[in-house]
C-alpha positions in Angstrom: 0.0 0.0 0.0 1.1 3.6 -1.4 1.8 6.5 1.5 0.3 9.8 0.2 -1.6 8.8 -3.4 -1.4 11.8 -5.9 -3.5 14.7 -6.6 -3.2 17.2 -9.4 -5.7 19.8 -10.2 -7.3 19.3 -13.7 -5.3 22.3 -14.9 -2.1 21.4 -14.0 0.5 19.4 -16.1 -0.4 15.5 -17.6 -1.1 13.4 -14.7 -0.6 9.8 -16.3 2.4 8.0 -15.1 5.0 6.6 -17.0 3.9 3.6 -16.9 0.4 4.0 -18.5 1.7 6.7 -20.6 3.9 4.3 -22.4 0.3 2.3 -23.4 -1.6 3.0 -26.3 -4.7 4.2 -25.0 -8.1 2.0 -25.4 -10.1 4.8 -24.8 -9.1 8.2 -25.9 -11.8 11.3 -25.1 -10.9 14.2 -26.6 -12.0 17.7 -25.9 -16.0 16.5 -25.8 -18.8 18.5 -25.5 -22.2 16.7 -24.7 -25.8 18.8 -25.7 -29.4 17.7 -25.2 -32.8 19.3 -26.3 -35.0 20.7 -24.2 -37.8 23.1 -24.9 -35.7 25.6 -24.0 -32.6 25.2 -25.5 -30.0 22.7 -26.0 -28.4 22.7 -22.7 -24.5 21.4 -22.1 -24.4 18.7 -20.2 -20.2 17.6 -20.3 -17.9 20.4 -21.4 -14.7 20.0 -23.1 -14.2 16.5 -21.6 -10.7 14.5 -22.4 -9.3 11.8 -20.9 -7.7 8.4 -21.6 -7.9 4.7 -20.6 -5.4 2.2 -21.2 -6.0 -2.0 -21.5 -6.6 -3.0 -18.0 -7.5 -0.2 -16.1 -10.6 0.5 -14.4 -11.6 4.6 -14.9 -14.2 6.0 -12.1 -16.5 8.6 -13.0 -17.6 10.7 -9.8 -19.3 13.6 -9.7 -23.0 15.0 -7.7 -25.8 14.2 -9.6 -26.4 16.6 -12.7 -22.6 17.0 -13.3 -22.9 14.9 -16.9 -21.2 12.0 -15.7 -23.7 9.3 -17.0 -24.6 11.4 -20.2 -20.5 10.9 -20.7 -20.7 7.1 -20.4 -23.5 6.7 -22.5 -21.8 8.8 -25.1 -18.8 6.2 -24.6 -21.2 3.4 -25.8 -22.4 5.0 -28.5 -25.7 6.1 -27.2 -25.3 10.1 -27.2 -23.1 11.7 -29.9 -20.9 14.5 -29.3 -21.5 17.9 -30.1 -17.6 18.5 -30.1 -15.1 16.4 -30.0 -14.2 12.9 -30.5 -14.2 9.9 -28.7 -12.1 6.9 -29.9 -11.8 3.3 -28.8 -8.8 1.4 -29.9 -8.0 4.4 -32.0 -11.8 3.9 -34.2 -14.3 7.0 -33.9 -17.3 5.5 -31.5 -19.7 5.6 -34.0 -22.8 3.6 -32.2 -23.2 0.7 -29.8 -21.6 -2.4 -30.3 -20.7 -5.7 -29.1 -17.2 -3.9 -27.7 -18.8 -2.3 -25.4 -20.9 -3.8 -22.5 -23.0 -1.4 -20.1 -24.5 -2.7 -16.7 -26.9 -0.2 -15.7 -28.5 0.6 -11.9 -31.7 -0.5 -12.7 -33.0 -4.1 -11.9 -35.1 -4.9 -15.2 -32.5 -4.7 -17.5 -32.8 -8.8 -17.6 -35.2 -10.3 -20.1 -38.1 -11.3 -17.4 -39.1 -14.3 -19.9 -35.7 -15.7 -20.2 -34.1 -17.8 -17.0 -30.7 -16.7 -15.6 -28.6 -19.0 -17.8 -30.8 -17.5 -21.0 -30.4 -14.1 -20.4 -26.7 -14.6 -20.5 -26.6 -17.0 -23.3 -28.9 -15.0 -25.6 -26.9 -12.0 -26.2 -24.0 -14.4 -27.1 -26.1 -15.6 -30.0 -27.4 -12.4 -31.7 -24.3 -10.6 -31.0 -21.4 -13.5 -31.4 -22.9 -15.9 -33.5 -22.3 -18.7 -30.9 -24.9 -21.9 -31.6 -26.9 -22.2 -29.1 -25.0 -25.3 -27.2 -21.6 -22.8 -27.1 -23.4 -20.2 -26.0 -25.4 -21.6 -22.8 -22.0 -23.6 -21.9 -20.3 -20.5 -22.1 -23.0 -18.8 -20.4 -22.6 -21.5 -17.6 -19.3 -20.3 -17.1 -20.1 -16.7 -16.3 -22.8 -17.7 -14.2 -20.6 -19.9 -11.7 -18.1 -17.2 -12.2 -20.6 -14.6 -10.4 -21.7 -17.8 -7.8 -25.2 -18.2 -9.3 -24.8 -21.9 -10.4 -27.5 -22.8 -8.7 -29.6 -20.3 -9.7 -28.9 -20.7 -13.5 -32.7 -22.1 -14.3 -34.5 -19.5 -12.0 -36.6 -16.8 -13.0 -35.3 -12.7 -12.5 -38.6 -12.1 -10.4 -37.3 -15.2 -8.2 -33.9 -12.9 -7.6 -32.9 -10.3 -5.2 -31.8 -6.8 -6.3 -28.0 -8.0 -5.7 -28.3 -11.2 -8.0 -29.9 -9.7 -10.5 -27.1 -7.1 -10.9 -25.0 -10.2 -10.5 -26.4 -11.9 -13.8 -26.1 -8.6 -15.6 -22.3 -8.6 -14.9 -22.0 -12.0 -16.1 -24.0 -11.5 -19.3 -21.7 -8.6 -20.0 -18.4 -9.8 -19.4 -19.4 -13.2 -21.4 -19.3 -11.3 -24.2 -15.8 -10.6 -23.8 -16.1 -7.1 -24.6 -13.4 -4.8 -25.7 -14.8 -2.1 -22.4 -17.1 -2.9 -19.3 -19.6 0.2 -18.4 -21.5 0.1 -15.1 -23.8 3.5 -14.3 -24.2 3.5 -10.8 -24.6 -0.7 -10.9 -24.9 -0.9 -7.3 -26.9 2.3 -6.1 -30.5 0.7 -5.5 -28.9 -2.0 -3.3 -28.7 -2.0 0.3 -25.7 -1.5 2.1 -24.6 -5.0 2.5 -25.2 -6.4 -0.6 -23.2 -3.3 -2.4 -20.2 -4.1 -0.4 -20.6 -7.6 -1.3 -20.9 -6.3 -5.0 -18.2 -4.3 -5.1 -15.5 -6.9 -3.4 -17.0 -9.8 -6.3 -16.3 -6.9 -8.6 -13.1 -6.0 -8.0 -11.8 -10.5 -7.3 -13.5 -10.8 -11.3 -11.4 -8.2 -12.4 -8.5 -9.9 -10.5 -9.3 -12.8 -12.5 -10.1 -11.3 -15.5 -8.6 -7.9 -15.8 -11.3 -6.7 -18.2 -11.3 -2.2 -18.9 -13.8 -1.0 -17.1 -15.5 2.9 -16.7 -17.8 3.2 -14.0 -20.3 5.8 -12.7 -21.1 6.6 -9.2 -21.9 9.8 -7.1 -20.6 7.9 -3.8 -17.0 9.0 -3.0 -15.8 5.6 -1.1 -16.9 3.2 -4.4 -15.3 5.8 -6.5 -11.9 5.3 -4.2 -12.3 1.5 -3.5 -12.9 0.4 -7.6 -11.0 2.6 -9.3 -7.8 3.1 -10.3 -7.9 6.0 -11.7 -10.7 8.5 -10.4 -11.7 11.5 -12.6 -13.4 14.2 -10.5 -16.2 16.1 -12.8 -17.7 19.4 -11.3 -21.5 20.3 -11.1 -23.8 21.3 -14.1 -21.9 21.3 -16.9 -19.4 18.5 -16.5 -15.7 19.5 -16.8 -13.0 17.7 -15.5 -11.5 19.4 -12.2 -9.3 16.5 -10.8 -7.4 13.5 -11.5 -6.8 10.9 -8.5 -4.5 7.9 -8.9 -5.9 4.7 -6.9 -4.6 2.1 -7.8 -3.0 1.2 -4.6 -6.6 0.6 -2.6 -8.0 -2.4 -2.5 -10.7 -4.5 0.2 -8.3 -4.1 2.9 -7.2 -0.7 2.4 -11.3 0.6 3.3 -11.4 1.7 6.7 -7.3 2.8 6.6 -6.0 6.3 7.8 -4.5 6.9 3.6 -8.3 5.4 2.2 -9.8 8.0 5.0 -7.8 11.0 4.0 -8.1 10.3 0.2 -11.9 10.3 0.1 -11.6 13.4 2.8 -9.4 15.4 -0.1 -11.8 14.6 -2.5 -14.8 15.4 -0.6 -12.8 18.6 -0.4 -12.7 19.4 -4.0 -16.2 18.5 -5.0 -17.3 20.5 -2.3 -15.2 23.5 -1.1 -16.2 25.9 1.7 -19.5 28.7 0.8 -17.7 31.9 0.1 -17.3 34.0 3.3 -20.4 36.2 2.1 -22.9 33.1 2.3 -21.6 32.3 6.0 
């Protein structure tokens, strides 16, 4: 475990290390500006917005609600185009969705409700991979026992909790072996327990796996616990005001004196002290 872990300001010079520098980014986001219509306007959601991922690394988005954050991941699967900018994957122009790119989302009804657990991870692997259907469902066995739902492989998702239904998700979208794992706020409607619970199965499968992940939150600990790199956004519109490097954290490091004062220095960024006038 690091001492002190790094902080720069958005402003000041390139924070990658060497290390990651030397890596030929997976993701590269540059200078991206995200609009939506409203019947007012279009109104900026993400302003100017670069960043880069390399192979491997798992990139937390964390900002208060309304700073752009999720607009920017869905942008990232090819849901929301940019106004300005670019936003490459393994050098290509994102362009739409596609197989490449997996998103888990918060909500529990993303699973087909007609389909049983092994199904809804098999059936994506058919339409999108071409697998027949025996490689598909033994393949889709894998991911299940992967996640620990072996024995729920022939149930129902109205027979699942909140937690194992977020479980099958992960499975169904990391079967597909995709180039970049996406997860909005995957654990935000779950109770305190089973988010912890989540979050250690999360980070052993990328032990295991070492898939790229960018995930979403607006809860500071996640952000310092899965990440390992943690890109600070600030409120309405989304701009990039911090970079944190945590790579170091893991399980064991939650609870520390360094995990305490890094989620303390961010707190402090993402919200300074009112101006002496509002006191």
């Amino acid at each position: 475990m690091r001492g002190a872990l790094p902080l720069r300001r958005a402003d000041a010079e390139a924070r990658p290390a060497a290390a990651a520098a030397s890596r030929r980014p997976v993701l590269d986001v540059r200078g991206v500006t995200l609009r939506y219509a409203t019947d007012g306007g279009p109104v900026t959601a993400v302003e100017d917005v670069s960043l880069a991922l390399a192979a491997g690394d798992r990139l937390v988005l964390l900002g208060a609600s309304g700073c752009g954050k999720s607009t920017l991941l869905k942008a990232i699967a090819g849901f929301v185009a940019p106004a300005a900018g670019a936003i490459l994957l393994d050098g290509r122009p994102v362009a739409g969705p596609g197989p490449d790119r997996a998103v888990v989302f918060q909500e529990f009804d993303q699973l087909l409700p007609w389909r049983t657990v092994i199904d809804n991870v098999a059936f994506p692997l058919r339409v999108a991979r071409g697998l027949s259907r025996a490689a598909s469902r033994a393949r889709a066995r894998e991911f299940v026992a992967l996640v620990g739902l072996e024995r729920a492989a022939d149930a129902y998702p109205h027979t699942l909790s909140g937690g194992m239904k977020q479980r099958v998700a992960i499975a169904r979208a990391l079967a597909l072996e995709p180039a970049m794992l996406l997860m909005d706020e995957p654990f935000a409607a779950l109770d305190a327990l089973s988010r912890r619970r989540l979050q250690e199965e999360l980070l052993l499968l990328w032990e295991r796996l070492r898939f790229t992940m960018v995930f979403v939150t607006h809860a500071i600990d996640e952000a310092v616990l899965l990440g390992s790199e943690v890109v600070l956004l600030s409120p309405h519109p989304g701009r990039v005001v911090a970079r944190l490097d945590t790579a170091g954290f893991g399980i064991e490091a939650v609870g520390s004196e360094v995990f305490g004062r890094t989620v303390e220095r961010i707190h402090a960024i993402l919200f300074p002290p009112a101006p002496e006038v509002f006191r």
